[in-house]
TORTORVEX-795769 format. One line per 4 residues: number of its first residue (from 1); their letters; for each residue x, y, z of N, C-alpha, C, O. Coordinates in steps of 0.2 Angstrom, whole numbers, plus 5000, padded with zeros to 4 digits. Example, Ala and Ser with C-alpha at 12.3 -4.5 7.8 and 13.67 -1.06 7.14 Angstrom:
TORTORVEX-795769
1	as	5066/4972/5039/5062/4978/5039/5066/4984/5039/5071/4983/5042  5064/4989/5035/5068/4995/5036/5064/5000/5039/5067/5006/5040
//
This chain:
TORTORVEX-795769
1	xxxx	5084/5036/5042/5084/5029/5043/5088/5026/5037/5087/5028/5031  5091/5023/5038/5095/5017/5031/5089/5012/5030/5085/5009/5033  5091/5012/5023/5086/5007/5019/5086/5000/5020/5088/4998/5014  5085/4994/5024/5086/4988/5026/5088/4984/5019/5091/4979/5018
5	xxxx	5085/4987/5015/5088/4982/5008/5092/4984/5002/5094/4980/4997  5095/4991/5001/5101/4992/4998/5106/4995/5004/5112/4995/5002  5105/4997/5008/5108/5001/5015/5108/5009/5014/5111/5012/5018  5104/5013/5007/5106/5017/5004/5103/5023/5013/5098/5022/5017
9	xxxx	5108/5027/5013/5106/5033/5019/5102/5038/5018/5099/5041/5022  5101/5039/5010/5096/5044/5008/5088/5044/5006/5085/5043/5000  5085/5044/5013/5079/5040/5012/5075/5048/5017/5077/5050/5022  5070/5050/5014/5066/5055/5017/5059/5056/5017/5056/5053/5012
13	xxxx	5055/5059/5021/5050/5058/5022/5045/5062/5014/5048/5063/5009  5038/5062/5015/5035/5067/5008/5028/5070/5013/5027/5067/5019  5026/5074/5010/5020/5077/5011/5014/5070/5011/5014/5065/5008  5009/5071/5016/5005/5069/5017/5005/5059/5017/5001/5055/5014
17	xxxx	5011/5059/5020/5014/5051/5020/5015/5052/5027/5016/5057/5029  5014/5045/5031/5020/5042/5036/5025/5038/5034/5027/5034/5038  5026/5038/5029/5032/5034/5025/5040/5038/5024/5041/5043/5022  5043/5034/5025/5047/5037/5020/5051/5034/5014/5051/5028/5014
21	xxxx	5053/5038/5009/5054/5033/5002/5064/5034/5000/5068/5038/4999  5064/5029/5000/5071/5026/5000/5073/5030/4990/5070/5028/4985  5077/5033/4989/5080/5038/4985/5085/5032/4978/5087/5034/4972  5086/5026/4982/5092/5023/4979/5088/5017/4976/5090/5014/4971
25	xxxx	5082/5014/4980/5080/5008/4979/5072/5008/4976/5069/5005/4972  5069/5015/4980/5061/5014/4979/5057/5011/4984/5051/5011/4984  5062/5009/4989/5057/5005/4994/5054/5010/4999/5057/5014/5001  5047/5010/5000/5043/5015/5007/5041/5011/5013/5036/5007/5015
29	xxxx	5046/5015/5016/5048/5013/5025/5044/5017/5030/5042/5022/5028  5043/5014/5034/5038/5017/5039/5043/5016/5047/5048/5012/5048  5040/5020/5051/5045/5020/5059/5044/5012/5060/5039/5010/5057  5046/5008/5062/5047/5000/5065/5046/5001/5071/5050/5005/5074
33	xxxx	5041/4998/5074/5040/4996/5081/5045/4991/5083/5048/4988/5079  5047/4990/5090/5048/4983/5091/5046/4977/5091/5041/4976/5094  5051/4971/5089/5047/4966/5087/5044/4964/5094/5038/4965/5094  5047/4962/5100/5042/4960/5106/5036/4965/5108/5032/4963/5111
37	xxxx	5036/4972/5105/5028/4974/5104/5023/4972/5097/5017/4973/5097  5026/4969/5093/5023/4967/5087/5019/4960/5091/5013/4959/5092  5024/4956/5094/5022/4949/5098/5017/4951/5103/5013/4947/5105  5017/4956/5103/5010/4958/5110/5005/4960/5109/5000/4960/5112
41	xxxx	5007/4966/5102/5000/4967/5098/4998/4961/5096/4992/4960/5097  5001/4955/5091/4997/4952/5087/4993/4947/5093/4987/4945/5093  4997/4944/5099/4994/4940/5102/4988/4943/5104/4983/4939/5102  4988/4947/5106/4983/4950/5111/4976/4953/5106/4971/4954/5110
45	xxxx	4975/4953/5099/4973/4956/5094/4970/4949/5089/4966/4951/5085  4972/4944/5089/4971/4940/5085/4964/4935/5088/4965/4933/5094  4960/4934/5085/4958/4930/5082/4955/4931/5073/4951/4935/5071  4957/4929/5071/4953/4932/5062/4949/4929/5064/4948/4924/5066
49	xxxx	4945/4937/5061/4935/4936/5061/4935/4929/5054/4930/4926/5054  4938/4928/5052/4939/4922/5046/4936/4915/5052/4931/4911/5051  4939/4916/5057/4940/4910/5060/4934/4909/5065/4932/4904/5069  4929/4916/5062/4923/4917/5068/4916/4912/5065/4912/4909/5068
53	xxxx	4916/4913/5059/4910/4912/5053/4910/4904/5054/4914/4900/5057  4904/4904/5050/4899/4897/5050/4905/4893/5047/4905/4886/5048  4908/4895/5043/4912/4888/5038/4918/4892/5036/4920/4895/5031  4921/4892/5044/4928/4897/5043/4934/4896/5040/4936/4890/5040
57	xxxx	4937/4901/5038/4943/4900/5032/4940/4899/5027/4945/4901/5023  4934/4897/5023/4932/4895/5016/4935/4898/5010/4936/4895/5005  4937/4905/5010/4936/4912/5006/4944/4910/5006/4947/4911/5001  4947/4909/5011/4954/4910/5012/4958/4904/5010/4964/4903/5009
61	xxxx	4952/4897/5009/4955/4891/5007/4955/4890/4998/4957/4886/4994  4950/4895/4996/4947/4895/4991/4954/4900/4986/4957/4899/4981  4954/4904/4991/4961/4910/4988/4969/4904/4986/4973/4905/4982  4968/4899/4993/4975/4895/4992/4976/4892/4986/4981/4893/4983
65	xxxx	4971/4889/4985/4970/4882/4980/4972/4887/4974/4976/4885/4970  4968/4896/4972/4971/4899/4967/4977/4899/4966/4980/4897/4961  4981/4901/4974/4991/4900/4973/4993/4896/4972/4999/4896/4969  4990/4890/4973/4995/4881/4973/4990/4880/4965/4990/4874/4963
69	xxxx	4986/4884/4960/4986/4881/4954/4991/4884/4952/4995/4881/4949  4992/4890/4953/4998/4894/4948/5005/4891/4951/5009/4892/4947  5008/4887/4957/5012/4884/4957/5012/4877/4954/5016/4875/4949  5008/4873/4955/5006/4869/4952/5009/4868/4944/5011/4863/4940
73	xxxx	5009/4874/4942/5011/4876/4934/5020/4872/4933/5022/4868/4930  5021/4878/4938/5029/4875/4937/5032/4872/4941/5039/4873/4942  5028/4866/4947/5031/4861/4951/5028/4858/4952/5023/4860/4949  5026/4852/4955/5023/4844/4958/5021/4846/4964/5026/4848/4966
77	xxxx	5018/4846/4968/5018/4844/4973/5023/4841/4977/5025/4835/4975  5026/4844/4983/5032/4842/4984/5032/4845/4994/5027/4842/4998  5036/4849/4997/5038/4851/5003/5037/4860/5002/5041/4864/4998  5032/4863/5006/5032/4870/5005/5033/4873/5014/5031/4870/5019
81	xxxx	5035/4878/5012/5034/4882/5018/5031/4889/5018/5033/4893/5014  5025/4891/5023/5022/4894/5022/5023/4900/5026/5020/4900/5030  5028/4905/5025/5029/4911/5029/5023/4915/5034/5017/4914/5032  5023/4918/5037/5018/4920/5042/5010/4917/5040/5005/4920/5038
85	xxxx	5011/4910/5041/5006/4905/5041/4998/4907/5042/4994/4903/5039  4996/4913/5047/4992/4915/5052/4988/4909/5055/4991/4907/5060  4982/4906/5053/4979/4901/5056/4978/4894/5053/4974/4890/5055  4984/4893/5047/4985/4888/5042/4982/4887/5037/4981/4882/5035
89	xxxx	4978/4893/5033/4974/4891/5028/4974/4887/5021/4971/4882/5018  4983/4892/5021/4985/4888/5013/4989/4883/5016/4990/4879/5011  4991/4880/5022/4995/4873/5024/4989/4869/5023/4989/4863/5021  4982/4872/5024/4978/4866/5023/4976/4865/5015/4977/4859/5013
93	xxxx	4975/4868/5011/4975/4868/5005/4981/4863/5002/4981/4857/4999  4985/4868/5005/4992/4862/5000/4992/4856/5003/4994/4851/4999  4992/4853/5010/4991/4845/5011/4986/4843/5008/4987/4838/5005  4978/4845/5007/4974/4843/5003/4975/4840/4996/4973/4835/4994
97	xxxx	4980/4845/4993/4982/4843/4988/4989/4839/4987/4992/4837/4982  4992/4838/4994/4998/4831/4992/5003/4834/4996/5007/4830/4998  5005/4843/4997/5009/4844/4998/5012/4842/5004/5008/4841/5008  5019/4842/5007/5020/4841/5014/5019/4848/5017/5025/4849/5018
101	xxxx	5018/4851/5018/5018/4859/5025/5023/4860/5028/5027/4855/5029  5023/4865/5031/5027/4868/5035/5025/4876/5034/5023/4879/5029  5026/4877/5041/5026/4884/5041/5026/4889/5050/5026/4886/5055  5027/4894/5048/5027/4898/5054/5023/4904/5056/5020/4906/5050
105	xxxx	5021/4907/5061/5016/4913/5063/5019/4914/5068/5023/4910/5071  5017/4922/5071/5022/4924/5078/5014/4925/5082/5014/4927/5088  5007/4923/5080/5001/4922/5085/5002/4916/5088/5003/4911/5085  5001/4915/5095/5001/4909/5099/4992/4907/5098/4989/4901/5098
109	xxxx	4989/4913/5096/4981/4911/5095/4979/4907/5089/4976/4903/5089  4983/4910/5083/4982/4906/5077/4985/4900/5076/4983/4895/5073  4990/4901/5080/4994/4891/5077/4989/4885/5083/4988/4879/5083  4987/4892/5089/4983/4887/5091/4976/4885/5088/4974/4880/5091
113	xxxx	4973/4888/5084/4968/4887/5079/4970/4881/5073/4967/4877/5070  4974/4883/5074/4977/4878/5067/4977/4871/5071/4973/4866/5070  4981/4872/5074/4981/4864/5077/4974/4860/5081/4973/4854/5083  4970/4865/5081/4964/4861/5081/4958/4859/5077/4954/4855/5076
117	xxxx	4959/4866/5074/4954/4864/5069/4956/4860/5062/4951/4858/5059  4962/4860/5059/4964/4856/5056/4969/4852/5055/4971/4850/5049  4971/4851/5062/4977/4846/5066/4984/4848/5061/4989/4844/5060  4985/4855/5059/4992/4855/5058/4996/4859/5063/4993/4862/5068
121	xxxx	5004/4860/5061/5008/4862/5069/5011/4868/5064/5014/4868/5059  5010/4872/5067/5015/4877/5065/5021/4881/5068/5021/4884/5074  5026/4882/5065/5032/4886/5070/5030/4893/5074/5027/4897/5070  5031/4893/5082/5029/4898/5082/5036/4901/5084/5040/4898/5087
125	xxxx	5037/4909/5081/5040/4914/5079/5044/4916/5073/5042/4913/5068  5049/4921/5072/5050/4925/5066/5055/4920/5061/5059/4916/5063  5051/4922/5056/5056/4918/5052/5063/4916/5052/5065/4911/5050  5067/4920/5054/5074/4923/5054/5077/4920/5061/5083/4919/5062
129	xxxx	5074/4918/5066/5074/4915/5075/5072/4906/5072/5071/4902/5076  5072/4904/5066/5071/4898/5068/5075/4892/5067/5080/4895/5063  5076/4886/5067/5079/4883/5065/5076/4879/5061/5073/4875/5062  5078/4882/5053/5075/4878/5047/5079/4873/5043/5085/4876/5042
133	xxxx	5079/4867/5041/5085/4866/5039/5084/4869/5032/5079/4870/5029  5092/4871/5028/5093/4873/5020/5094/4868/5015/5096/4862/5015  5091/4872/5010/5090/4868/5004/5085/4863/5005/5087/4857/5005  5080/4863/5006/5073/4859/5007/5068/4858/5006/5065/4853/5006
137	xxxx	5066/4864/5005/5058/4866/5003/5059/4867/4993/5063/4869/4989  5054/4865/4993/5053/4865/4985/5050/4872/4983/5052/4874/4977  5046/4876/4986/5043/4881/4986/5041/4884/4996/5039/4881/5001  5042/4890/4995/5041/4895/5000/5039/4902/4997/5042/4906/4992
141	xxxx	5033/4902/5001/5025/4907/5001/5025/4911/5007/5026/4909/5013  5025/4918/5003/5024/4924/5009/5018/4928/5005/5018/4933/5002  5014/4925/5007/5006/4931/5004/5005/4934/5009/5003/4932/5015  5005/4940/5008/5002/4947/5012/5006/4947/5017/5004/4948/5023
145	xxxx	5012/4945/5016/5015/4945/5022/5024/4949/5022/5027/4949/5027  5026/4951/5017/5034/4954/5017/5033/4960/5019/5037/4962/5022  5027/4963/5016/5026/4969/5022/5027/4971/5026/5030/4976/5027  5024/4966/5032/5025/4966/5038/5031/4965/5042/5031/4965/5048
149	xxxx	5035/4963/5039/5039/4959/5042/5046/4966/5044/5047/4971/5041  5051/4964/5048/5055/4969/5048/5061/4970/5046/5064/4974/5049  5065/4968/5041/5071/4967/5038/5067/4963/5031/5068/4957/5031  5063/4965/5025/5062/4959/5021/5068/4958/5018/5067/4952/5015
153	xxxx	5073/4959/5018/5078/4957/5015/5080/4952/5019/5080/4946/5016  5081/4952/5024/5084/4946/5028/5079/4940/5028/5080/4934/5029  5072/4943/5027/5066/4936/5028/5066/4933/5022/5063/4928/5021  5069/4938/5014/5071/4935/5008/5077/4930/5009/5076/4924/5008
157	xxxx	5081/4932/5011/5088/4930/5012/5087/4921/5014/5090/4916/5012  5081/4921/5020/5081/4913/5022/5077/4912/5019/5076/4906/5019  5073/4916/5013/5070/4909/5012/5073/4905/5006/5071/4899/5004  5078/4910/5003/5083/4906/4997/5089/4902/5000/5092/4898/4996
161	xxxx	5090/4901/5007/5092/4896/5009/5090/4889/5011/5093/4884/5011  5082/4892/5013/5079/4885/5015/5076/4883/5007/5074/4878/5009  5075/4884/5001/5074/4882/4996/5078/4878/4993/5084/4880/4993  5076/4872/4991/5079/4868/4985/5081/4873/4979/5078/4878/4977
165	xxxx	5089/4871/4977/5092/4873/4968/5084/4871/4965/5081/4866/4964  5082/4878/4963/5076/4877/4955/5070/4878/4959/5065/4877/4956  5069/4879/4966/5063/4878/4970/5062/4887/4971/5065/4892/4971  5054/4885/4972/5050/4893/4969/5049/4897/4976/5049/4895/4982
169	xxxx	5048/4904/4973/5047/4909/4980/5040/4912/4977/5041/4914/4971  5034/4912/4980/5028/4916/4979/5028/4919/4983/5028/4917/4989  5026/4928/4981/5026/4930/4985/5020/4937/4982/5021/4940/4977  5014/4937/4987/5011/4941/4985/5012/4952/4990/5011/4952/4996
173	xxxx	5013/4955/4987/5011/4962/4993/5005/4967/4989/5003/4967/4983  5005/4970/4993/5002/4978/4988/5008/4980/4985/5014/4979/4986  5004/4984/4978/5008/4987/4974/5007/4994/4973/5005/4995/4968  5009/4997/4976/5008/5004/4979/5013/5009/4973/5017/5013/4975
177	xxxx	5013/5009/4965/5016/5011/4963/5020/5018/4961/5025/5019/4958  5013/5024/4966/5015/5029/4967/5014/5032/4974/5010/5030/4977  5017/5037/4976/5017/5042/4982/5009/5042/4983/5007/5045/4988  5006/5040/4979/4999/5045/4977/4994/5039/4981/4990/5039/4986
181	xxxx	4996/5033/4976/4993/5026/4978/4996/5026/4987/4992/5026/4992  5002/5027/4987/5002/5025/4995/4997/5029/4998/4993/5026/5002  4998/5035/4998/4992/5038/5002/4985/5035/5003/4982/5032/5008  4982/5036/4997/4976/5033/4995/4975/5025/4999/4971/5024/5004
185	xxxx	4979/5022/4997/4977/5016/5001/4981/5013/5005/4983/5007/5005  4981/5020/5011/4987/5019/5016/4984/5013/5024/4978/5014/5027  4989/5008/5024/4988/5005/5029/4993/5003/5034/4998/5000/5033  4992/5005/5040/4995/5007/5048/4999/5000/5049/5004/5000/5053
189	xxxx	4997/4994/5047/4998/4991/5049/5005/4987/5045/5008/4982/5047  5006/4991/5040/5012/4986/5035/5017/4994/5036/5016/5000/5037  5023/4990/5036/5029/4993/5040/5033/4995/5032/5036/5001/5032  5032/4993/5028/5034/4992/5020/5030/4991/5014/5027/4986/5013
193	xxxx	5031/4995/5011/5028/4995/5004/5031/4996/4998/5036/5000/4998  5030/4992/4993/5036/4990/4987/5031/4990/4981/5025/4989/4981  5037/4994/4977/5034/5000/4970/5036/4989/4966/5038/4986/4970  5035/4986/4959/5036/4982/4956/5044/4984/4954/5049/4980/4955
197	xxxx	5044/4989/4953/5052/4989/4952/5057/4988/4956/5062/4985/4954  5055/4990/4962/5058/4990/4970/5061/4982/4971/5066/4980/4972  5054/4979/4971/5055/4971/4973/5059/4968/4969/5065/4966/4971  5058/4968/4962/5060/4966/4955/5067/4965/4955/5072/4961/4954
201	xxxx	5067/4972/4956/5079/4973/4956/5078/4969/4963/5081/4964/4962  5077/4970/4970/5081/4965/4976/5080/4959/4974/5085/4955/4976  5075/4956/4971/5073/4949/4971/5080/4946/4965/5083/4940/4965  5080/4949/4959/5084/4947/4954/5092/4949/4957/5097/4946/4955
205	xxxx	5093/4954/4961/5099/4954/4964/5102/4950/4968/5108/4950/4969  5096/4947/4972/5099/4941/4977/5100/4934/4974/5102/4929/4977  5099/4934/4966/5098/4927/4962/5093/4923/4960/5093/4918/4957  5088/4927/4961/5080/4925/4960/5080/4926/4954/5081/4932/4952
209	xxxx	5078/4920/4948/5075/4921/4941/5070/4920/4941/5067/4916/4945  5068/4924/4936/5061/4926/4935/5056/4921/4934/5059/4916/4932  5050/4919/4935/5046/4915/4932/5039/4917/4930/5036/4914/4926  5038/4920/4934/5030/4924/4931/5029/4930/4937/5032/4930/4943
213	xxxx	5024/4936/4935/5024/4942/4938/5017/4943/4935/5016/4943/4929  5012/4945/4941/5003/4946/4938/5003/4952/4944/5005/4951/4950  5000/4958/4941/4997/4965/4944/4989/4961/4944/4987/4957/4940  4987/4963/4950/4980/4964/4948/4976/4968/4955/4980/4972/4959
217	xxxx	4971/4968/4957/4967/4970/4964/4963/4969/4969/4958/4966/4967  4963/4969/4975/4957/4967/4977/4953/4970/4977/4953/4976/4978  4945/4965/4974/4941/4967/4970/4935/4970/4975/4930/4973/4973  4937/4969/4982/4932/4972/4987/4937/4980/4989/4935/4985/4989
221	xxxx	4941/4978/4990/4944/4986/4993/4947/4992/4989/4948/4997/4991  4950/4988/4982/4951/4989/4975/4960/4992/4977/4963/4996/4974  4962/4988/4983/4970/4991/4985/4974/4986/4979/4972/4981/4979  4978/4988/4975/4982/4987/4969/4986/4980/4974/4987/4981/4980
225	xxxx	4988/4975/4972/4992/4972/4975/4999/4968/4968/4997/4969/4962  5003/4965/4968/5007/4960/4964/5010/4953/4967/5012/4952/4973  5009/4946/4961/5010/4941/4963/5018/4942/4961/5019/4946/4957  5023/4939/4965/5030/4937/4961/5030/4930/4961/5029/4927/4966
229	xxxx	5030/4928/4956/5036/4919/4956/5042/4918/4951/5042/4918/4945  5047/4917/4959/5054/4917/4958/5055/4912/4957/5051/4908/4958  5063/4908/4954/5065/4903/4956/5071/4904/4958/5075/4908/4955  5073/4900/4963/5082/4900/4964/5086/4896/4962/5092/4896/4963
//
């Protein structure tokens, strides 16, 4: 398999992985399904148990308001877009706080959860299939989400187009820093996994400067994850 973000060809499998680790770059690749099976698993499999509880989304609006303070640091309140949105958590968070929203999900069940339980719209399908206009968002947010996704290059690639000059990229994943860690806290369900240095070189290769980078974990499953915030 070629590496979807350096194109490097020498990428091989390791013992006691389904991964493979790309030679040139760092990045760990998993087989890719296809995307029209990805749309039929998520459809068919979504509701978040989030959305099942007495006072749903709470935990996950509570997480947002932590992203939109660390953005808040170095922007205003202005136009974001929210990469694989799921059921609008952080879209409601950031209108709470002034922001305008925007965003997308490939669940027809989440964007319909969204729109009624707290009247926002979300784009439904792949970031990459839509018609975004460029240069407009002040910031774009992929939390827990470049993982999943299948080309993260190409789903980096739009979101430095749809961003304003000087306008921020947050982006949280796991930080799987060793062969060891991958194993250990190996998950079926992310097609990609990136070492900090992995991301670090593609993000500043694409023209992303730096603005802040925090390791830490979650504190219930104790999986390593990293924030990035870029500016373009």
């Amino acid at each position: 398999m070629i590496c979807p973000f350096c194109a490097n060809s020498n990428t091989a499998s390791f013992d006691g992985t389904r991964f493979l680790h790309c030679d040139g770059c760092g990045l760990f690749i998993k087989n890719i399904p296809s995307s029209k099976s990805a749309l039929k698993i998520k459809n068919k499999g979504f509701l978040l148990s989030t959305c099942q509880r007495e006072n749903p989304g709470e935990d996950r609006i509570k997480n947002a308001d932590k992203q939109l303070d660390v953005l808040e640091r170095h922007v205003s309140p202005g136009i974001v877009y929210d990469v694989g949105a799921a059921a609008g958590f952080f879209m409601k968070a950031a209108r709470d706080r002034g922001w305008t929203v925007y965003g997308n999900e490939i669940s027809e069940r989440a964007i319909e959860w969204a729109k009624n339980h707290y009247g926002i719209n979300i784009d439904y399908g792949f970031l990459e299939d839509l018609a975004i206009p460029e240069s407009h968002f002040d910031a774009v947010v992929l939390w827990n989400i470049l993982e999943h996704t299948y080309n993260p290059k190409a789903t980096l690639e739009v979101c430095r187009k749809i961003l304003k000059s000087g306008g921020l990229i947050f982006i949280r994943v796991p930080n799987k820093k060793t062969k060891e860690e991958l194993v250990r806290f190996y998950t079926g369900r992310h097609l990609f996994e990136f070492t900090e240095k992995c991301l670090t070189g593609h993000l500043e290769a694409m023209g992303f400067k730096y603005v802040e980078r925090n390791a830490g974990h979650n504190p219930k499953s104790g999986v390593p994850h990293c924030d990035y915030l870029y500016r373009k």
